[in-house]
N, C-alpha and C positions, 0 to 999 in steps of 0.2 A: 796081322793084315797081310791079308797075299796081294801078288801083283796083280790080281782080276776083281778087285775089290775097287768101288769108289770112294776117296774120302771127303765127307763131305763137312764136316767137323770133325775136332778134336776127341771128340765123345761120339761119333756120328760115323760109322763107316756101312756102307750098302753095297751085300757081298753083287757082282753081277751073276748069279746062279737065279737072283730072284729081278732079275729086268730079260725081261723077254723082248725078241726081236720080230717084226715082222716084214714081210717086202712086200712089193706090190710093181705092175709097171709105171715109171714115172711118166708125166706129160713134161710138155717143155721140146727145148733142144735134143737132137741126136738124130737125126735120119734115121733106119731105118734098124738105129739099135735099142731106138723106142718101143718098138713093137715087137723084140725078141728076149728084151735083158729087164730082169727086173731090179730097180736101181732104187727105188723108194726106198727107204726103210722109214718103219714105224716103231718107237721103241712102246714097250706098258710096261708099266711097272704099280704091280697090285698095294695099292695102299693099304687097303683097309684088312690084309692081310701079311704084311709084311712084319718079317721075326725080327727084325731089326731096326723096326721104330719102337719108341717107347708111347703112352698113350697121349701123352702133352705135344708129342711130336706128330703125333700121327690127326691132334685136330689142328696140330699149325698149318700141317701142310692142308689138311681139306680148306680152310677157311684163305689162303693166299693164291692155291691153285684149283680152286674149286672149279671154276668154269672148266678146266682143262679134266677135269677128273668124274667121270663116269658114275651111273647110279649102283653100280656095282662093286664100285672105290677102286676105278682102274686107270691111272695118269695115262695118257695117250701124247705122244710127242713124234711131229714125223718128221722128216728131211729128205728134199729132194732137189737139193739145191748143185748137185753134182751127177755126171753122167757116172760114176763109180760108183759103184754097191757098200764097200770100205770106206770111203773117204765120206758115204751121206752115215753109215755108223758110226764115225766117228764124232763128224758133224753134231749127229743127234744124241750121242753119249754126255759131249761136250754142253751144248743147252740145256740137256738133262742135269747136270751137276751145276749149272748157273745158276737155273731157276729152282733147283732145291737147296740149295746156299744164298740165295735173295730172300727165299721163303723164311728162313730162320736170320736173316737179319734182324737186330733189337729197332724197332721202329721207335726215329725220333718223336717226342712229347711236343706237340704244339704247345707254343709260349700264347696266353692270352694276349692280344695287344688293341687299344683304343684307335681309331680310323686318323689320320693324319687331317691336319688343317685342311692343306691339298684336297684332299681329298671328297671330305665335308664340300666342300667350295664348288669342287666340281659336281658332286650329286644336286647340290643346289642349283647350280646353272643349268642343269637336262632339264631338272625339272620347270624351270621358269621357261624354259624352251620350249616345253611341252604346254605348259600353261596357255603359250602366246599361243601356239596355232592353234587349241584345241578353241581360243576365244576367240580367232577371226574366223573358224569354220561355221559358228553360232550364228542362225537365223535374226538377222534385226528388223524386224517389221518399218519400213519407212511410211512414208504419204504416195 
């Protein structure tokens, strides 16, 4: 592993040669270094080509990051939460290695579990509530 390499598991490392950077000018704060410096960055990072996913890994991450990832299989992540060009790369280096390490968390097993007394009790009461108003809004023909 080099030192420009991410690690994002123990079995998992993502050389940066394959996360591309992009910038743009940011909006926000900055007078009038808004309109000369461009501070955004955009990181991609090509999923659906990348040498150093395996194939288990490469539909974990479509399926956790999907919205975020392009019909092309391209992760799109930006930052522009800083007036510095550095500081929003590192920024967005940094979430980038969050959310590819959330994505392969072992997701806990819902335990089955029966509704509480509580609870029962309370669905019963909306509903009798519901009940009453729906039978005073009821038409009653008088004399």
């Amino acid at each position: 592993m080099k030192d420009d390499d991410l690690l994002i598991l123990p079995d998992l490392t993502i050389p940066l040669s394959e996360v591309r950077f992009r910038t743009s000018r940011s909006g926000g704060p900055g007078g009038q270094n808004v309109n000369k410096v461009e501070s955004k960055v955009e990181l991609l990072f090509d999923v659906a080509a990348s040498m150093s996913l395996t194939e288990g890994q490469r539909a974990r991450l479509f399926s956790s990051l999907g919205r975020r990832i392009d019909t092309d299989g391209i992760f799109h992540l930006s930052s522009q939460v800083s007036r510095s060009q550095r500081e929003n790369k590192e920024a967005v280096l940094a979430e980038f290695e969050r959310l590819v390490k959330l994505a392969f968390r072992p997701r806990k097993k819902r335990m089955k579990t029966n509704p509480t007394r509580a609870s029962k009790e309370k669905r019963l009461r909306g509903k009798k509530i519901r009940a009453e108003k729906k039978k005073y809004r009821s038409f009653r023909g008088g004399d």
